[in-house]
Rosetta silent file (secondary structure, phi, psi, omega in degrees, C-alpha in Angstrom):
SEQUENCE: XXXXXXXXXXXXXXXXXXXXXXXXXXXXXXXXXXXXXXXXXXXXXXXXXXXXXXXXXXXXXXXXXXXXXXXXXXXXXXXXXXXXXXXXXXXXXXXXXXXXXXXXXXXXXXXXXXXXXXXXXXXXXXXXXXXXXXXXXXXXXXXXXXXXXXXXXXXXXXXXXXXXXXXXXXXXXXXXXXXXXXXXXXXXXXXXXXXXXXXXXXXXXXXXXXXXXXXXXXXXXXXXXX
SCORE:     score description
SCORE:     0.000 S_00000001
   1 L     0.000  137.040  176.131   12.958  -39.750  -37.432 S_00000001
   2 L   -97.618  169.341 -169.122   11.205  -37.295  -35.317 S_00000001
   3 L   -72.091  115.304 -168.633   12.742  -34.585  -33.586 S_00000001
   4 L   -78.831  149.989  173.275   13.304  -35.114  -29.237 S_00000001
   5 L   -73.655  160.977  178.894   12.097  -32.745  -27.734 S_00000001
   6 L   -80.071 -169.288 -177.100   14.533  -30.472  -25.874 S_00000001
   7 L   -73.235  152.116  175.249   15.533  -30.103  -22.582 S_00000001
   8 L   -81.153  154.106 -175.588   12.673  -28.475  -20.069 S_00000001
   9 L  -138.297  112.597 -166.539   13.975  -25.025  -18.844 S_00000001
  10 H   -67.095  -43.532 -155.411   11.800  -24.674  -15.228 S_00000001
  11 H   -62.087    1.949  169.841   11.735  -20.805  -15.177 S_00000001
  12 H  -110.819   25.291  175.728    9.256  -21.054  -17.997 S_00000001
  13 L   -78.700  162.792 -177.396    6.719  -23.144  -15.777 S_00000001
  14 E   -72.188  146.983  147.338    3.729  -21.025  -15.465 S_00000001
  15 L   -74.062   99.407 -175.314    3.191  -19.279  -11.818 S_00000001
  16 L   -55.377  144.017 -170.811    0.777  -19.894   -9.614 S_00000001
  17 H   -63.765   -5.268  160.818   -1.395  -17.553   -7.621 S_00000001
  18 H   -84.807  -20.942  156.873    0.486  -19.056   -4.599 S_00000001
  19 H   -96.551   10.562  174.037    3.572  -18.101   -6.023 S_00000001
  20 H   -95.569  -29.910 -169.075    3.186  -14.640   -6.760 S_00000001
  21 H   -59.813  -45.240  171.554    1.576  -14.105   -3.193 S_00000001
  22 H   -70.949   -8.070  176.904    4.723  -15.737   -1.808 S_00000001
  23 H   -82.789  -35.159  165.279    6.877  -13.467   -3.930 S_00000001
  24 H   -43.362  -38.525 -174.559    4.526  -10.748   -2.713 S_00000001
  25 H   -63.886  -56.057 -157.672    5.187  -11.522    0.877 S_00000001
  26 H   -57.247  -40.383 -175.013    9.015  -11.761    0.554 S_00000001
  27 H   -89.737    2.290  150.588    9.031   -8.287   -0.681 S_00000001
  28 H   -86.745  -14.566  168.189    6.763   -6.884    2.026 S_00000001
  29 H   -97.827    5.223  173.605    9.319   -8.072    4.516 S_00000001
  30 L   -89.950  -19.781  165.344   12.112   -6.976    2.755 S_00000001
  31 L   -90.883   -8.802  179.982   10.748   -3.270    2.902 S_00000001
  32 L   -86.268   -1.041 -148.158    9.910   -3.685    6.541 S_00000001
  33 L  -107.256   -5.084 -163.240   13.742   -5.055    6.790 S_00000001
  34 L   108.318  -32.636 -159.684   15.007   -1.679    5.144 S_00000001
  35 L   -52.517  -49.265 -156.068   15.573   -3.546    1.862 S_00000001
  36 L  -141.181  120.544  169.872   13.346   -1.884   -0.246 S_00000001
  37 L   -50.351 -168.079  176.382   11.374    1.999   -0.557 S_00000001
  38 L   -92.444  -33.152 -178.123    7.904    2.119   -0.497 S_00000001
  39 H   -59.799  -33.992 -164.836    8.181    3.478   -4.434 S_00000001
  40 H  -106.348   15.311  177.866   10.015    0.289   -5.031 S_00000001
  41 H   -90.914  -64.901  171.735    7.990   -1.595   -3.626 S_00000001
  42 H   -55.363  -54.467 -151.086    4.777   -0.690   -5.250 S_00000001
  43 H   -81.121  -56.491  172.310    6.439   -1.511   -8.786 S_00000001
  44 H   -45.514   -2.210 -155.244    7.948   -4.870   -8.081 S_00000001
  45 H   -99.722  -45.943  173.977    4.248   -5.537   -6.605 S_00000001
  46 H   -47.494  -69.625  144.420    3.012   -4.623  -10.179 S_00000001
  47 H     4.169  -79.278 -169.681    5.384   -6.739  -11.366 S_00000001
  48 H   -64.184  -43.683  160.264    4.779   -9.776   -9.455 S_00000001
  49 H  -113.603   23.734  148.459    1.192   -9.764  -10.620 S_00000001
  50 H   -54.833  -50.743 -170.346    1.703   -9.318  -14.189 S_00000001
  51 L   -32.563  139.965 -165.677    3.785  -12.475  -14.072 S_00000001
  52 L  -140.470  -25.821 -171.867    2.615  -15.208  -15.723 S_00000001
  53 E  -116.168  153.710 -171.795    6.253  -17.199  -15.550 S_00000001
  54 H   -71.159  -27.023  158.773    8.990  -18.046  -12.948 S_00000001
  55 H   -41.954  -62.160  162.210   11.099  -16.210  -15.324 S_00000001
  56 H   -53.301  -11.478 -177.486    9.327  -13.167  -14.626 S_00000001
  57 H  -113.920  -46.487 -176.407    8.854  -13.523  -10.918 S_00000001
  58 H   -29.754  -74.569 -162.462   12.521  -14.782  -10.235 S_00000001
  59 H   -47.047  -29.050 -153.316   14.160  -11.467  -10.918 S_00000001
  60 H   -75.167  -57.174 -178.777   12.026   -9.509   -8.535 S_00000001
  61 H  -111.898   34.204  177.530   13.792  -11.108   -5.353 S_00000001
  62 L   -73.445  -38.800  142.730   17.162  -11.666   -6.556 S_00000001
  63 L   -77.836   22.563  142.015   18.640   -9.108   -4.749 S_00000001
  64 L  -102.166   88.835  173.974   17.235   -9.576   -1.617 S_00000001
  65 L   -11.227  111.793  177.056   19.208  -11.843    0.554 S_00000001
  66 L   103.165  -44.737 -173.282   17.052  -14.469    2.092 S_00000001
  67 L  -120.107   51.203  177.484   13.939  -14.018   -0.047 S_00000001
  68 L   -67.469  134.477  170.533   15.552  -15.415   -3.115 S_00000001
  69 L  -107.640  145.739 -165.358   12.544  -17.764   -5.205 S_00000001
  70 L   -77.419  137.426  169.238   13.291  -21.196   -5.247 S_00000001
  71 L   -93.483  148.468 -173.294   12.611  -22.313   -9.371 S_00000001
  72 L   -69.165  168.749 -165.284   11.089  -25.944   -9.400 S_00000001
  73 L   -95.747   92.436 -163.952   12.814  -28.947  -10.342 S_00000001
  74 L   -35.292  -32.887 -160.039   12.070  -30.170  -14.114 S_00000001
  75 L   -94.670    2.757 -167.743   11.099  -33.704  -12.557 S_00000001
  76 L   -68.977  119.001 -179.968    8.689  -31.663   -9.807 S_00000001
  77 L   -51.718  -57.672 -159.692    4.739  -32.736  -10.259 S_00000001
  78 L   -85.791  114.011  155.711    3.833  -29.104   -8.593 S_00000001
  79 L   -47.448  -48.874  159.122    5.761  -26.177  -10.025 S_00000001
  80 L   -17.488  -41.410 -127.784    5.797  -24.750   -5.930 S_00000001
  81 L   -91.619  134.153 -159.405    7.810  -27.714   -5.189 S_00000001
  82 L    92.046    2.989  158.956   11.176  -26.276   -3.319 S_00000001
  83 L  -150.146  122.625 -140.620   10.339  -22.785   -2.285 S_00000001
  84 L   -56.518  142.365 -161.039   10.915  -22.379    0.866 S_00000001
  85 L  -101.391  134.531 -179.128    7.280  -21.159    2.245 S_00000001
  86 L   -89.904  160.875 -178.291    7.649  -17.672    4.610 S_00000001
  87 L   -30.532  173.447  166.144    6.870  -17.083    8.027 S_00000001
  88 L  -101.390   -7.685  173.843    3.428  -16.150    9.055 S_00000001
  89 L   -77.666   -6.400   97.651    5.468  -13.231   10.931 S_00000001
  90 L    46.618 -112.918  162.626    5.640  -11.853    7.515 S_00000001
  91 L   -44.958  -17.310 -148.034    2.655   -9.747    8.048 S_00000001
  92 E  -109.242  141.650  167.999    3.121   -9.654   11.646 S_00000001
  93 L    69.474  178.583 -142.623    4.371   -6.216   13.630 S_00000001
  94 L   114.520  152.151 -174.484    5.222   -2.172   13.185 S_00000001
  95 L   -63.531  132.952  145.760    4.074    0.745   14.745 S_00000001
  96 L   -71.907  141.859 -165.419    0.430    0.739   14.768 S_00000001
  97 L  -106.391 -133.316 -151.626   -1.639    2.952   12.657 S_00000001
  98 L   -71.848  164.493 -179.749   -5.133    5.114   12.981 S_00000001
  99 L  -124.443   -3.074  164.040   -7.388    2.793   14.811 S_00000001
 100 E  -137.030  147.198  166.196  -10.886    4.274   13.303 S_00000001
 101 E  -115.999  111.305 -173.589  -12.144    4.893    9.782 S_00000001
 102 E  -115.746  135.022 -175.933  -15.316    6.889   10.059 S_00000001
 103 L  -110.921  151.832  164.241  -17.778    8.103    6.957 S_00000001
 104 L  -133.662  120.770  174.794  -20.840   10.138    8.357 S_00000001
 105 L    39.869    6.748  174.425  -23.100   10.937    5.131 S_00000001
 106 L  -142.894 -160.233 -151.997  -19.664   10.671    3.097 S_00000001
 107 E  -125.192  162.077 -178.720  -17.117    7.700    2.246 S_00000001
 108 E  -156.193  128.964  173.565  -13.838    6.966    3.961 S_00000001
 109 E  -120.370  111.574  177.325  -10.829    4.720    2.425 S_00000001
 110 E  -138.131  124.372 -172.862   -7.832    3.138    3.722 S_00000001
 111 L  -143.740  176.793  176.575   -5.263    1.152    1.658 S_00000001
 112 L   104.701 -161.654  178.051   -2.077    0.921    0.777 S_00000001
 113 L  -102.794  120.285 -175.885    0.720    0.106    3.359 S_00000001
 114 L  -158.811  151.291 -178.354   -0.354    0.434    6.705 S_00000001
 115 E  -104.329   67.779  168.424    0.012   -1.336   10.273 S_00000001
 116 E    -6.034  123.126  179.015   -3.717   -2.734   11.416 S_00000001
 117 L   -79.132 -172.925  167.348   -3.895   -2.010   15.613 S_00000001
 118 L   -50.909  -48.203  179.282   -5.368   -5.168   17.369 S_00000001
 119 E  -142.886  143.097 -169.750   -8.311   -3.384   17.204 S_00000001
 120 E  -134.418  102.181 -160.467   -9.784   -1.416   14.621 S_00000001
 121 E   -67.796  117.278  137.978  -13.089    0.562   14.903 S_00000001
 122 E  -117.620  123.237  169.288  -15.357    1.741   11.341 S_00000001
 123 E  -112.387  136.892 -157.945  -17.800    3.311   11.394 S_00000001
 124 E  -143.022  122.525 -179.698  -20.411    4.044    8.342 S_00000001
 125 E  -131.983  113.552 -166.952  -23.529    5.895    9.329 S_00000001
 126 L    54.492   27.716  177.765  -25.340    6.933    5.921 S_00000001
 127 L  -139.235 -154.577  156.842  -21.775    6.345    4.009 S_00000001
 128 E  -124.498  120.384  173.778  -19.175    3.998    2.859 S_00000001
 129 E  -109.305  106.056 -171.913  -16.313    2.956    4.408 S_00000001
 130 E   -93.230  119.695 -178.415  -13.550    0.740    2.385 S_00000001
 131 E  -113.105  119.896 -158.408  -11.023   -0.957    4.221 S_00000001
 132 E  -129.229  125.916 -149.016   -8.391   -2.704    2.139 S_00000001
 133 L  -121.344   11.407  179.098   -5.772   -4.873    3.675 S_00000001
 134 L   -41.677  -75.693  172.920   -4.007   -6.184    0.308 S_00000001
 135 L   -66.093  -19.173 -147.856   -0.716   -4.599    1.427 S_00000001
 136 L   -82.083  149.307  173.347   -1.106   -3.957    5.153 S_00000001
 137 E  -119.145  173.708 -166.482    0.708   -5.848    7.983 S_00000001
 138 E  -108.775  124.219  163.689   -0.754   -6.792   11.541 S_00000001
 139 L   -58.485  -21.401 -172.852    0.417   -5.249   15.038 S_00000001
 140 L  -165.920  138.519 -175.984   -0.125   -8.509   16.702 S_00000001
 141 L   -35.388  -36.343 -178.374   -1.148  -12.368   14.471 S_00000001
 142 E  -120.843  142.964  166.809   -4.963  -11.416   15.563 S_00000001
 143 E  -112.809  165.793  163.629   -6.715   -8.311   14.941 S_00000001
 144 E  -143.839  159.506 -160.964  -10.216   -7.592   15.191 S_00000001
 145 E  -148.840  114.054 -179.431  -12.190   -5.039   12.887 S_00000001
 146 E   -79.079   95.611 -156.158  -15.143   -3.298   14.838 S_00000001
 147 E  -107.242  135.287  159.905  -17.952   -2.665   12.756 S_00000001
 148 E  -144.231  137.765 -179.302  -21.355   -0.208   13.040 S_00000001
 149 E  -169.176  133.812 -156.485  -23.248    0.578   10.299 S_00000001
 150 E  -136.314   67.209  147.897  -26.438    2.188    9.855 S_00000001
 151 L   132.853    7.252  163.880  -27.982    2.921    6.826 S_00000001
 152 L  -125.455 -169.390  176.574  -24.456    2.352    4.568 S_00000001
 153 E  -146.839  156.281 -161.624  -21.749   -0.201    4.075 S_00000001
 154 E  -132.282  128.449 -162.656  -18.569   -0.930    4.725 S_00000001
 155 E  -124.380  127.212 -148.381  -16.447   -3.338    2.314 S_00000001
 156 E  -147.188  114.397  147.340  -13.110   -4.873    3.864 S_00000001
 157 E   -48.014  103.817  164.917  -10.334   -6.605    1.370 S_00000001
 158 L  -119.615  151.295  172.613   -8.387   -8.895    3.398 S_00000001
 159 L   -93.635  135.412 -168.918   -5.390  -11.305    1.171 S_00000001
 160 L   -15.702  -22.678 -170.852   -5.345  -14.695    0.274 S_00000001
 161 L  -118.448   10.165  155.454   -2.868  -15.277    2.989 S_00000001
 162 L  -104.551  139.724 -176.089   -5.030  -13.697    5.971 S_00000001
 163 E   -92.881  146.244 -172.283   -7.111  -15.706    7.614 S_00000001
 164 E  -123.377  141.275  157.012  -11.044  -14.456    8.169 S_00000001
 165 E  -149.879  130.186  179.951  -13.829  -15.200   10.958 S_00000001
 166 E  -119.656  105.664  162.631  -16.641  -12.976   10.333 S_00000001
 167 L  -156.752   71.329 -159.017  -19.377  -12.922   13.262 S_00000001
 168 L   -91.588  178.754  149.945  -20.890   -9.614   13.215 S_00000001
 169 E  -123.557  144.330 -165.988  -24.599   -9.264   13.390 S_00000001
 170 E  -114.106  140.547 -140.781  -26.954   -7.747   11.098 S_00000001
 171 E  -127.193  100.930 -144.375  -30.154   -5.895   12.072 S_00000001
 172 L    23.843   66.447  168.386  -32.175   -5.644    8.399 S_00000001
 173 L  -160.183 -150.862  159.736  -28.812   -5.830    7.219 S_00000001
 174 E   177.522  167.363 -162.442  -26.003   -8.461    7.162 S_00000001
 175 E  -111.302   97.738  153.960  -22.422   -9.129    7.687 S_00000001
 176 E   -76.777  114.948 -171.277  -21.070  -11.232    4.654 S_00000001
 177 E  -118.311  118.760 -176.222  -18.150  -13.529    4.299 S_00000001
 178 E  -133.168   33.960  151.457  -17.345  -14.275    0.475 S_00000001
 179 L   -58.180  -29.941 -160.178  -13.756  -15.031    0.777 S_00000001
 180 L   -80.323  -15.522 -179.097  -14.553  -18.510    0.145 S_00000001
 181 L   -59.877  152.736  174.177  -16.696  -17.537   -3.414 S_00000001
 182 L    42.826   71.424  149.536  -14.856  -18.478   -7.440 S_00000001
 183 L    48.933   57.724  164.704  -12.813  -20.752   -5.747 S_00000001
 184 L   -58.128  151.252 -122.091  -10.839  -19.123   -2.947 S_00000001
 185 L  -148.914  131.091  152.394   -8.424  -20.998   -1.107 S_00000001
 186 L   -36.607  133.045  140.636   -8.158  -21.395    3.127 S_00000001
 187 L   -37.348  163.230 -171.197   -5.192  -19.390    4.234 S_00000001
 188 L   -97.915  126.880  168.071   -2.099  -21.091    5.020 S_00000001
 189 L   -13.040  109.704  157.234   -1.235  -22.667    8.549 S_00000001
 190 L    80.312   41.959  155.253   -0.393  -20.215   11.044 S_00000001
 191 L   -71.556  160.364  168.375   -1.687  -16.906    9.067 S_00000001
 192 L   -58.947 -157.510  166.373   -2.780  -13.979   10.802 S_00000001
 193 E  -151.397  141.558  150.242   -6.506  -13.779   11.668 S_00000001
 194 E  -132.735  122.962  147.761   -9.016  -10.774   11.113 S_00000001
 195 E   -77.450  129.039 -173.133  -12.098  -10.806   12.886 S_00000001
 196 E  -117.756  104.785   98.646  -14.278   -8.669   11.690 S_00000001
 197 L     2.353  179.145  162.310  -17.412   -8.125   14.510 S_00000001
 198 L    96.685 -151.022 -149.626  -19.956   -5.154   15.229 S_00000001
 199 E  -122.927  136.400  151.877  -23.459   -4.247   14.251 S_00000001
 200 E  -164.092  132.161 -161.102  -25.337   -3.218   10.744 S_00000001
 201 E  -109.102  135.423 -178.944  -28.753   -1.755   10.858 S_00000001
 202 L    40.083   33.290 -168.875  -30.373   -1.472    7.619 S_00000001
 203 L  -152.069 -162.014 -124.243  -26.765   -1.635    6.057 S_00000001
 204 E  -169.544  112.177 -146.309  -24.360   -3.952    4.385 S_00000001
 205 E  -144.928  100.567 -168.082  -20.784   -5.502    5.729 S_00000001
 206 E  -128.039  138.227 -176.024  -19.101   -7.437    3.148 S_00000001
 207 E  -127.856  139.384 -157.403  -15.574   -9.332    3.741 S_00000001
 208 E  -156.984  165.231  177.777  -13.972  -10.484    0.309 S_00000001
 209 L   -98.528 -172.413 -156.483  -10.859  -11.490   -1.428 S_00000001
 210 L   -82.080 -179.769  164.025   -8.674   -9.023   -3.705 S_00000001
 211 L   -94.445  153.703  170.730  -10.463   -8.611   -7.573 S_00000001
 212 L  -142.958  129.777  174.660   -8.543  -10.109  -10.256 S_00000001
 213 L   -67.293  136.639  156.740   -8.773   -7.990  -13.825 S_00000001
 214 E   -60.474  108.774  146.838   -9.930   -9.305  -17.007 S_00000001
 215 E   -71.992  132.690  148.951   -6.624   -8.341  -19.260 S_00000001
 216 L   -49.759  114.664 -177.861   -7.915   -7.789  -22.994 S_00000001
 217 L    81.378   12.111 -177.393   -6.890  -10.592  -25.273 S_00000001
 218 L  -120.968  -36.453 -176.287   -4.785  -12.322  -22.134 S_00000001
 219 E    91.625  164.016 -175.272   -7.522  -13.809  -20.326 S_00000001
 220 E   -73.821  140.961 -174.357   -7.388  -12.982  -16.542 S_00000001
 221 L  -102.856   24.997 -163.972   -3.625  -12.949  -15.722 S_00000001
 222 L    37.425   33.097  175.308   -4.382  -13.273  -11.636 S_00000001
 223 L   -77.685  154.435 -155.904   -3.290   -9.406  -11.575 S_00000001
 224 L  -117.489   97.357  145.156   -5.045   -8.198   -8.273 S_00000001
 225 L   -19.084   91.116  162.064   -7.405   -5.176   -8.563 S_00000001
 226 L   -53.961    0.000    0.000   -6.637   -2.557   -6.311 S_00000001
């Protein structure tokens, strides 16, 4: 006789890159809530995209009331199905922070956790400017990101779960939107929006989704290249 198979145990369905981003989210509002340091924050973020299993993502938001992850239902078609999807307020509000990044003949970077103003000015004149919005929350659901660049370029991150309209113009140059490239996904109803605008003469304005690392011998594990 052969052997039934055993019962399914959900917390070993694989995780999707829509569930670690919602596990991501829950724990950026749980540090704007108080919940969580900034220290402990970065490491559960490490965490979450290492993950490959619900086992592995579960634990992350166990102790924070309210952003508990729901584990699917053995009989579920979609592992997602049953957890609960968060606000688009999420992302949204916080003191706003610098409102220009400027390179002149040298490079300028801003990442990390930070609070986008409405509007946010870079300028790259013979430099680089990197703008990276993987962690960052929004002062208000729309932002706009002011661009001039003249003889460099300026390269702007935004995350799967911000919404992009790119309609700068370029002058020998060009304003590029390649969220949508290797199969990138719309944002989800009622995301923030970054616009990204301006000018680039002879230069080079590229809007993009996070990187995801080749692990060795794992195959890419959707871990998100800072």
């Amino acid at each position: 006789m052969s052997e039934q198979p055993g019962p399914v145990d959900p917390s070993q369905f694989r995780a999707s890159d829509q569930d670690r981003e919602r596990v991501a989210q829950a724990l950026h509002q749980a540090m704007g809530e108080g919940r969580l340091t900034l220290a402990e924050l970065d490491d559960r973020l490490q965490r979450v995209y290492q993950a490959k299993t619900f086992a592995e993502l579960a634990p992350l938001t166990s102790d924070l009331p309210g952003h508990q992850l729901a584990v699917p239902h053995p009989a579920a078609v979609q592992p997602v199905a049953g957890a609960a999807p968060l606000p688009a307020s999420a992302r949204v509000g916080g003191t706003p922070g610098p409102s220009t990044s400027i390179a002149v003949m040298s490079g300028a970077s801003r990442k990390g956790e930070w609070v986008v103003p409405v509007t946010h000015t870079a300028v790259a004149v013979m430099g680089g400017v990197e703008i990276d919005l993987t962690h960052a929350r929004f002062e208000e659901s729309e932002v706009t990101i002011n661009v001039f660049a003249f003889w460099g370029g300026v390269e702007i991150t935004v995350p799967e779960d911000v919404a992009v309209r790119v309609d700068g113009v370029g002058f020998m140059g060009a304003f590029e939107d390649n969220t949508m490239r290797r199969g990138g996904q719309p944002a989800p109803p009622g995301a923030p929006t970054v616009r990204v605008t301006g000018l680039a003469m002879m230069a080079g304005v590229e809007v993009r989704r996070p990187r995801r690392k080749k692990v060795r011998g794992g195959g890419d594990r959707g871990q998100i290249e800072e």
